[in-house]
BAZA-820073 format. One line per field, with one value per residue (C-alpha): y, z, x. Coordinates in nm, 3 decimals, decimal comma. Layout:
N
y: Y_...;
z: Z_...;
x: X_...;
//
This chain:
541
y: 8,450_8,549_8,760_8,810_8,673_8,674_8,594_8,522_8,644_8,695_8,829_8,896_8,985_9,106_8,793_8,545_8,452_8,454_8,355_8,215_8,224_8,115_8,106_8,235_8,248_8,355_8,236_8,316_8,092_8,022_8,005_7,972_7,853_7,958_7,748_7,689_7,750_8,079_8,270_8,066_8,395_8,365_8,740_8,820_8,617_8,758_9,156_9,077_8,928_9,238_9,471_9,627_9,546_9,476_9,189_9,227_9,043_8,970_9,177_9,102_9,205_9,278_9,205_9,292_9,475_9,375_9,432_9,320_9,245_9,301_9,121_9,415_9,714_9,984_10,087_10,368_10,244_10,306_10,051_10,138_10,105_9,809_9,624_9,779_9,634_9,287_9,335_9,470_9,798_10,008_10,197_10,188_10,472_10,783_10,522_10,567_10,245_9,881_9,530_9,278_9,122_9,507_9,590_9,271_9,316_9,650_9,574_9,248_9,523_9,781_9,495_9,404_9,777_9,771_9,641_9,375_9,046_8,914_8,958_8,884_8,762_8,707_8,549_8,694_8,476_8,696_8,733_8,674_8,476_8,167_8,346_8,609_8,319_8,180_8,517_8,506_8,221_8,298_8,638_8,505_8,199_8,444_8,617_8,566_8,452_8,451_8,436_8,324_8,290_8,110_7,920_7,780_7,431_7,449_7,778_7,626_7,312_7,519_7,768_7,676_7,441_7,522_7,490_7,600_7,543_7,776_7,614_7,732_8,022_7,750_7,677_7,404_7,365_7,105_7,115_7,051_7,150_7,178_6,782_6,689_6,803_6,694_6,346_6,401_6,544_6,205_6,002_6,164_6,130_5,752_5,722_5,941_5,675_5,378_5,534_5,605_5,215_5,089_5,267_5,151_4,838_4,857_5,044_4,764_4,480_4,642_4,710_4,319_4,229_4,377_4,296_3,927_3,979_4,151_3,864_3,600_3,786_3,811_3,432_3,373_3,556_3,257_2,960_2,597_2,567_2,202_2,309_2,310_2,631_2,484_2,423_2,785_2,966_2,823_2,917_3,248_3,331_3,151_3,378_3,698_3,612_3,531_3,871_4,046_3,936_3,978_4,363_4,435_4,319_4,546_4,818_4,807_4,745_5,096_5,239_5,126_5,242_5,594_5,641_5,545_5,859_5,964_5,906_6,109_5,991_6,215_6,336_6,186_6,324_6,130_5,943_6,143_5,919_6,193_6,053_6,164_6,048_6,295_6,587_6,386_6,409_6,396_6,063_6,247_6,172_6,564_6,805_7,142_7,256_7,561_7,534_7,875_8,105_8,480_8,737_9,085_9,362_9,670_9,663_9,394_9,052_8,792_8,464_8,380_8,116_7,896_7,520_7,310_7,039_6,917_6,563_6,448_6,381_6,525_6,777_7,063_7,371_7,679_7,792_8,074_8,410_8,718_8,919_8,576_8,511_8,245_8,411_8,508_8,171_8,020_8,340_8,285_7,936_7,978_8,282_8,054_8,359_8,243_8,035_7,912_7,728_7,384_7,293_6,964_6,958_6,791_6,966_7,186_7,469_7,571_7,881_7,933_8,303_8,552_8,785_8,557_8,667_8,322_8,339_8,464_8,611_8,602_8,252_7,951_7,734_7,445_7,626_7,827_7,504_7,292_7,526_7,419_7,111_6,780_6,536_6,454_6,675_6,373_6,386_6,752_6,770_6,505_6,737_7,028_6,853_6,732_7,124_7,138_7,247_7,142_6,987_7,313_7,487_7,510_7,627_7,997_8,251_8,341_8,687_8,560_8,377_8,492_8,563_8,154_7,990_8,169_8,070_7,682_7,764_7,861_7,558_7,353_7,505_7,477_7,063_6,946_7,135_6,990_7,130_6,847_7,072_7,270_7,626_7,746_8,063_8,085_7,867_7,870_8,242_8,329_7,978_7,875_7,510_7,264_7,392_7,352_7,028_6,951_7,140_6,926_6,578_6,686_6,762_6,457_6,236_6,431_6,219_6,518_6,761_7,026_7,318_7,592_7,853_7,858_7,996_7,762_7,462_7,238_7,224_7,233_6,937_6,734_6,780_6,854_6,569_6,747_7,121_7,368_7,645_7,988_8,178_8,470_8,457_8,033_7,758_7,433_7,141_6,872_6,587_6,499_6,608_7,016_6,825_6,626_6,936_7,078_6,814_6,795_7,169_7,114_6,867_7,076_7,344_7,103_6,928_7,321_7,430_7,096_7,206_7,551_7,423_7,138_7,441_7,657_7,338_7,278_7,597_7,641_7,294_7,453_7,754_7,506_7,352_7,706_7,809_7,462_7,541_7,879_7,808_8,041_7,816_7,658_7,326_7,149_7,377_7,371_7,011_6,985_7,216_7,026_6,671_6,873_7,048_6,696_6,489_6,723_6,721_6,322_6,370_6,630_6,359;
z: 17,745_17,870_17,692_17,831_18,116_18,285_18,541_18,785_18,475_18,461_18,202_18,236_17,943_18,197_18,409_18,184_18,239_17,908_17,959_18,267_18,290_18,622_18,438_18,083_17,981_17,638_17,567_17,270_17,017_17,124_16,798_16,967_16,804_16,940_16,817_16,959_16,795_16,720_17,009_17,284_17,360_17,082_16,994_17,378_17,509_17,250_17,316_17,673_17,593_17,341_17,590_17,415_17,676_18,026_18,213_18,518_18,723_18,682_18,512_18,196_18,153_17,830_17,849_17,503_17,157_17,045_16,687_16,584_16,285_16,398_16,205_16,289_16,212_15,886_15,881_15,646_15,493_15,694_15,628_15,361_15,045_15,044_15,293_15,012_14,690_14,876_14,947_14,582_14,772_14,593_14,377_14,631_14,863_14,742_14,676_14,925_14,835_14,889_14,839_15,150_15,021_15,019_15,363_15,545_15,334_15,464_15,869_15,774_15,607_15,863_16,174_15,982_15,981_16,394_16,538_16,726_16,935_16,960_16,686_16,726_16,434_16,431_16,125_15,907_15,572_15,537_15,209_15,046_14,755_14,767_14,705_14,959_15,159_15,101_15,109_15,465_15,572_15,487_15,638_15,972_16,021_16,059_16,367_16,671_16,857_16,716_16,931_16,590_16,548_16,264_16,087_15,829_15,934_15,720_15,871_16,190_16,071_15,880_16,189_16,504_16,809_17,060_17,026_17,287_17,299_17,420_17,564_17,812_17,923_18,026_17,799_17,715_17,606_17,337_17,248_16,910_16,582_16,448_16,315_16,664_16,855_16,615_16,711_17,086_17,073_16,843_17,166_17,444_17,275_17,263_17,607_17,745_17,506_17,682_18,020_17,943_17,814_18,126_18,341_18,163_18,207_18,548_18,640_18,465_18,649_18,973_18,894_18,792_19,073_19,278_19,089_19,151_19,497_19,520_19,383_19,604_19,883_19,784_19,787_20,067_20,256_20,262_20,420_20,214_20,322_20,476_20,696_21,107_21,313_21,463_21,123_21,026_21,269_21,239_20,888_20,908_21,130_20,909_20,626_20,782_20,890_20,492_20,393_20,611_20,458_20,144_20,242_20,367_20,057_19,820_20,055_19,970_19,588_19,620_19,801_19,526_19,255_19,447_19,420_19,060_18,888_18,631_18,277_17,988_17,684_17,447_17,167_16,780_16,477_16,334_16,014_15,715_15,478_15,196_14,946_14,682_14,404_14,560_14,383_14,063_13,962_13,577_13,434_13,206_13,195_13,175_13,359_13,251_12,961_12,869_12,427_12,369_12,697_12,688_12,925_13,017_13,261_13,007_12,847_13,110_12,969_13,263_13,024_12,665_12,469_12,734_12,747_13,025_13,122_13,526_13,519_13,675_14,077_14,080_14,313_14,125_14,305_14,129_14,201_14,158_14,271_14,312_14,016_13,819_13,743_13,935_14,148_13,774_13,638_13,917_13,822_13,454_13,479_13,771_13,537_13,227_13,058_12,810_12,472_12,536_12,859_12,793_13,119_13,085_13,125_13,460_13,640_13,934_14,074_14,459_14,430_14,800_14,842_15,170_15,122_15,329_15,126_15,109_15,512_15,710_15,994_16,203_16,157_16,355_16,211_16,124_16,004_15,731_15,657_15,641_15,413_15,094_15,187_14,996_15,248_15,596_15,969_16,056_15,751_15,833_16,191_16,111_15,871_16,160_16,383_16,165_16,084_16,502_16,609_16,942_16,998_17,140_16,864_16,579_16,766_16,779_16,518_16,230_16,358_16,687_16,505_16,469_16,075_16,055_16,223_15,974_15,694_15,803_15,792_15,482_15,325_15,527_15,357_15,000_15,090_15,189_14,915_14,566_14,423_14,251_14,139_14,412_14,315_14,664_14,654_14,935_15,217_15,481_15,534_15,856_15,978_16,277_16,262_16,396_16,148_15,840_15,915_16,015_15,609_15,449_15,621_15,492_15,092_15,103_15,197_14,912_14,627_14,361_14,182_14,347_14,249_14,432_14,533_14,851_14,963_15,219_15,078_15,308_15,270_14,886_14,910_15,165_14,976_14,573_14,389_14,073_13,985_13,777_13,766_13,644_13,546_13,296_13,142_13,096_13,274_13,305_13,455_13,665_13,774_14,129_14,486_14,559_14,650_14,351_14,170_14,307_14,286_13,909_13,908_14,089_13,897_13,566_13,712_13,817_13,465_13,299_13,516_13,414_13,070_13,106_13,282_13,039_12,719_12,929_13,016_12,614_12,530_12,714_12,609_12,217_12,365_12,539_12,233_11,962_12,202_12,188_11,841_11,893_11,928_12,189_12,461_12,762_12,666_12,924_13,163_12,883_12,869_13,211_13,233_12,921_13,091_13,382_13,207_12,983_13,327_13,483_13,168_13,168_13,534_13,382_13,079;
x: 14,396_14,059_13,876_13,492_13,318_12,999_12,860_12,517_12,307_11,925_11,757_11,373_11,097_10,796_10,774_10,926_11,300_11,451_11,848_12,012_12,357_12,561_12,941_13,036_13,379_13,559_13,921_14,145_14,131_13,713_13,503_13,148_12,822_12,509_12,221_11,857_11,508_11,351_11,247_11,485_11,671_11,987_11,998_11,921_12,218_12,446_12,324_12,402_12,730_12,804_12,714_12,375_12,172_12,188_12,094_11,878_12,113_12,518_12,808_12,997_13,334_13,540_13,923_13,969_13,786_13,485_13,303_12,951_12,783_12,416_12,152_11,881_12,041_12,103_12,448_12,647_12,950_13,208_13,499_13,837_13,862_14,064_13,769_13,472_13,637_13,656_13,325_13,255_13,128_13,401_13,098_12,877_12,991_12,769_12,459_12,158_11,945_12,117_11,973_11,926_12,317_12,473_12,342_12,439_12,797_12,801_12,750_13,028_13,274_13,228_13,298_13,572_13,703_13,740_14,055_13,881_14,038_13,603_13,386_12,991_12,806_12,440_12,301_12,592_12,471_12,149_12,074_12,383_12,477_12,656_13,011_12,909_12,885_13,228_13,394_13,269_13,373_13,692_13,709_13,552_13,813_14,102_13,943_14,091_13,787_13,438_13,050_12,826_12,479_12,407_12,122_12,395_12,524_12,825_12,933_12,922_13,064_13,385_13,424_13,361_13,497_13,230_12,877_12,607_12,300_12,011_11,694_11,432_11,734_11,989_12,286_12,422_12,776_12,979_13,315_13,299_13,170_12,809_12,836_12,923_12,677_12,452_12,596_12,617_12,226_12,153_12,315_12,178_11,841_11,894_11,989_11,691_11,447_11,667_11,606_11,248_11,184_11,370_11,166_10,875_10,947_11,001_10,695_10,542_10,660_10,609_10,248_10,193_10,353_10,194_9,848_9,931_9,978_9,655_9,451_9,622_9,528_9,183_9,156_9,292_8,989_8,701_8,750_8,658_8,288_8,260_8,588_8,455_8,481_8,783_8,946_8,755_8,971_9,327_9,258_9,162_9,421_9,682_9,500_9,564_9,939_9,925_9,735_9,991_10,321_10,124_9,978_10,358_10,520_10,226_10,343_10,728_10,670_10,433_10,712_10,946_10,707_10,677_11,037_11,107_11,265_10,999_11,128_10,953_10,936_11,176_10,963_11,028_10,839_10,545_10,603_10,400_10,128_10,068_9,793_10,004_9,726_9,479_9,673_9,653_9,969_10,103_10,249_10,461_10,815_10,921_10,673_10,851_11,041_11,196_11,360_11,533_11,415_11,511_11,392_11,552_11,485_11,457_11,842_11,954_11,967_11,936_11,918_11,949_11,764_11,857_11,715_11,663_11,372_11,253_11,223_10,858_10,954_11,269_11,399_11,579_11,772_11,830_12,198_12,367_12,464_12,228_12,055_12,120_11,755_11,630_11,367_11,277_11,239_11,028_10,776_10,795_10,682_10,416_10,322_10,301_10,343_10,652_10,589_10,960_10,771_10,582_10,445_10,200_9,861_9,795_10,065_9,903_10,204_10,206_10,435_10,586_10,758_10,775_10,471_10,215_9,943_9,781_9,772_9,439_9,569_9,256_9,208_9,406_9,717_9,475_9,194_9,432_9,644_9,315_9,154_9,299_9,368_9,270_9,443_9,280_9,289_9,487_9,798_9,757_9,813_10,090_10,240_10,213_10,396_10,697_10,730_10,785_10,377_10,348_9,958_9,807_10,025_9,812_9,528_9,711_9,575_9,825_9,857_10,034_10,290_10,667_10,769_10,949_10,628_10,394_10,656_10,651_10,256_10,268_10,472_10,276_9,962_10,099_10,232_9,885_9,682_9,596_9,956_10,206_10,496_10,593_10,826_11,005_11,185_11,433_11,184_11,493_11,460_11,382_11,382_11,532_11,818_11,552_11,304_11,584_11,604_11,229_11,182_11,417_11,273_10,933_11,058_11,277_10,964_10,753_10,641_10,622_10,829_11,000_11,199_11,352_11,594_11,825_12,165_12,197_12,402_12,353_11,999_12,033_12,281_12,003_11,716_11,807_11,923_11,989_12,105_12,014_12,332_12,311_12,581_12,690_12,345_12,363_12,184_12,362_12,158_12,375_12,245_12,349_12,405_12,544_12,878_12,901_12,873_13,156_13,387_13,301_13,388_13,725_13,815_13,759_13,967_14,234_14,195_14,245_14,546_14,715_14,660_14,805_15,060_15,164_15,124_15,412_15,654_15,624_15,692_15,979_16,140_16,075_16,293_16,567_16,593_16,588_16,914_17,059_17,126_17,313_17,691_17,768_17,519_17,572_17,475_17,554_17,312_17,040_17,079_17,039_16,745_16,596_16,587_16,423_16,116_16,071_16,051_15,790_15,575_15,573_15,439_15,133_15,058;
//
């Protein structure tokens, strides 16, 4: 059944075409991705679609009801009871101030609330907590039909069978999940490098070609010098019937090289050589230790004599659910305030978080990255253009920049600088897919220590190889992948309801067998029921 179309659609921003759109259709059943860097017209396209704003050319028509979870707006709490208390909202009707995770929980409660067939969703995940996340997630794959924009890849991995992708105001569509058209970009990109080398080679042997041809013809012009005039002339005129055949092939290998389809080169990111020694970095075995942490906000207690240590060069994520403490932590060691911290001597700490107040906004990209710098322009500009500067890029002044370029500036800035145990709070924030990914290549090619703080799980489980989990007030280090951890978690559970499981089947057989004493029973069902209960708890053991 369709459910939206468009059509012939233009959208303008002064003189600058923003989205292009000749055919759009929606179906029942569609779960859409919409994916593309920051500032390629995401939000734009999906207002359009949503009806917010209009497009300067084209229609779009709604067959059915729509609801929209807006990533720019403050909503009042409008949804049911039953919607707020999945939401754990219930308490939070008559309160006036909310955290980043209660508004976006809010707008996803109040969508929810419509009696919709199409639901929009742009960046849904905002600042919620891991089981936010998941709550989500499971809410949003029993929609009918879903448009998402979404910077996490495992959202768009669980939820959706379309992709499209939005560059320079075309779209591009796959009919798949996230993971596929990560594959069918990965393929296209080595056929467009094939394509480019073939035509390089081509162009190549054309140009030698005709180069050869060129320097035959050129001796052909002077005649032997003891040759007669006679001789002189049948030779010259054999040369120039020569030089003609010769001119006339140079003229269809030019018209072949003319008419060679132009192949650029598709771009790859430059390899990174960090002088990791310039940042002196400790030889210690441990860099950070915490024996017997406490720390509360007034009568709030967030951990408890809690002990942990970060292994030197390891990458450590802090994991856990909102108001858990682990924007905390990364401040109480780059603080250094806490006796229950032993941090070693040589250990230098770049503290990343979203204020920007280590950016000069009236200076360029490489002059504020450069500034604390202790590598070279050259590992520098490298490091730029891994985070996705283009060349002329890091010429702009800070204050031009959109809030995720001046974030990748600001990483970048802290990376090249004379730091050797990195603390990132929540660095995917305002980032757009590309730059996730450009972020993680960058930490999983750094020689140092890092630890940090992120909802998204995908980029946890790319670039942390160990875990540090808080929960009810304890931290738990694990060492391995995000996914490791929770198999290791399943498996506990799984291990636990066997055990439950195997303390009922027992306690009924001790029941079977009480009644089996009692003369008025019906043995032979007991005894039936017995054999029963004692055959399923072999299975359990």
């Amino acid at each position: 059944m369709l459910i939206l179309e468009a059509a012939d659609i233009k959208k303008y921003y002064s003189d600058r075409l923003i989205i292009e759109i000749d055919e759009f259709k929606v179906y029942s059943g569609d779960k859409i991705g919409i994916v593309g860097p920051n500032g390629s017209g995401k939000t734009t396209l999906m207002n359009i679609l949503a009806k917010d704003i209009e497009p300067d050319k084209g229609f779009v028509k709604h067959y059915s009801p729509i609801a929209y979870i807006r990533q720019f707006s403050d909503e009042g709490i409008r949804a049911d009871q039953k919607l707020l208390k999945e939401f754990n909202l219930a308490c939070k009707s008559h309160q006036r101030v909310f955290s980043g995770g209660e508004k976006t929980r809010i707008k996803i409660a109040n969508a929810f609330s419509n009696e919709s067939i199409l639901l929009f969703a742009d960046e849904p995940t905002a600042n919620l907590d891991y089981k936010g996340v998941e709550l989500l997630k499971q809410k949003l794959s029993k929609v009918d039909s879903l448009i998402l924009i979404s910077h996490d890849r495992h959202l768009l991995d669980s939820l959706c069978n379309k992709i499209i992708e939005v560059k320079d105001g075309k779209l591009k569509y796959y009919n798949g999940n996230y993971s596929f058209y990560k594959k069918q970009s990965e393929i296209e990109y080595e056929s467009a490098l094939q394509e480019y080398e073939k035509y390089i080679s081509e162009k190549a042997s054309i140009e030698a070609a005709i180069k050869d041809r060129l320097e035959r013809s050129k001796s052909m012009r002077k005649a032997p010098k003891r040759m007669g005039n006679s001789e002189a002339r049948l030779h010259k005129r054999e040369a120039t019937e020569k030089q003609k055949k010769i001119h006339n092939s140079i003229n269809s290998m030019l018209t072949r090289l003319n008419k060679l389809e132009v192949k650029e080169k598709p771009k790859d990111l430059p390899k990174i050589k960090l002088d990791f020694s310039l940042t002196m970095p400790p030889e210690n075995r441990i860099v950070i230790a915490a024996e017997n942490l406490s720390f509360s906000y007034g009568t709030k207690k967030i951990f408890d004599r809690v002990c942990f240590n970060i292994p030197n060069g390891s990458k450590t994520a802090l994991w856990g659910e909102n108001g858990t403490g682990k924007s905390t932590l990364l401040n109480l060691i780059y603080q250094n305030s806490s006796s229950s911290i032993r941090i070693v001597p040589k250990a230098k700490i770049g503290y990343f978080y979203q204020a920007f107040d280590n950016l000069e906004y009236d200076k360029t990209v490489l002059e504020n990255v450069m500034r604390d710098s202790v590598q070279t322009q050259s590992v520098v500009r490298t490091i730029l253009a891994r985070l996705l500067f283009k060349t002329d890029d890091v010429f702009k002044k800070v204050e031009c920049l959109s809030g995720g370029e001046r974030i990748k500036v600001s990483f970048a800035k802290l990376f090249v600088s004379d730091a050797n145990i990195l603390l990132l709070d929540e660095p995917t924030n305002y980032l757009d897919i590309q730059s996730i990914e450009a972020l993680e290549n960058v930490l999983k090619d750094y020689e140092g220590t890092v630890l940090f703080v992120s909802h998204d799980s995908e980029f946890v489980n790319s670039v942390a190889d160990r875990i540090l989990v808080f929960e009810n007030g304890i931290i738990t280090a694990f060492e391995g992948k995000l996914e490791d951890y929770w198999q290791s978690r399943q498996k506990s559970k799984d291990s636990s309801a066997w055990e439950t499981e195997k303390i009922i089947l027992e306690m009924k057989i001790s029941e079977i067998v009480a009644k089996l004493s009692s003369p008025s029973a019906d043995k032979e069902f007991l005894e039936a029921e017995y054999q029963r209960l004692v055959s399923k708890l072999k299975t359990i053991k």
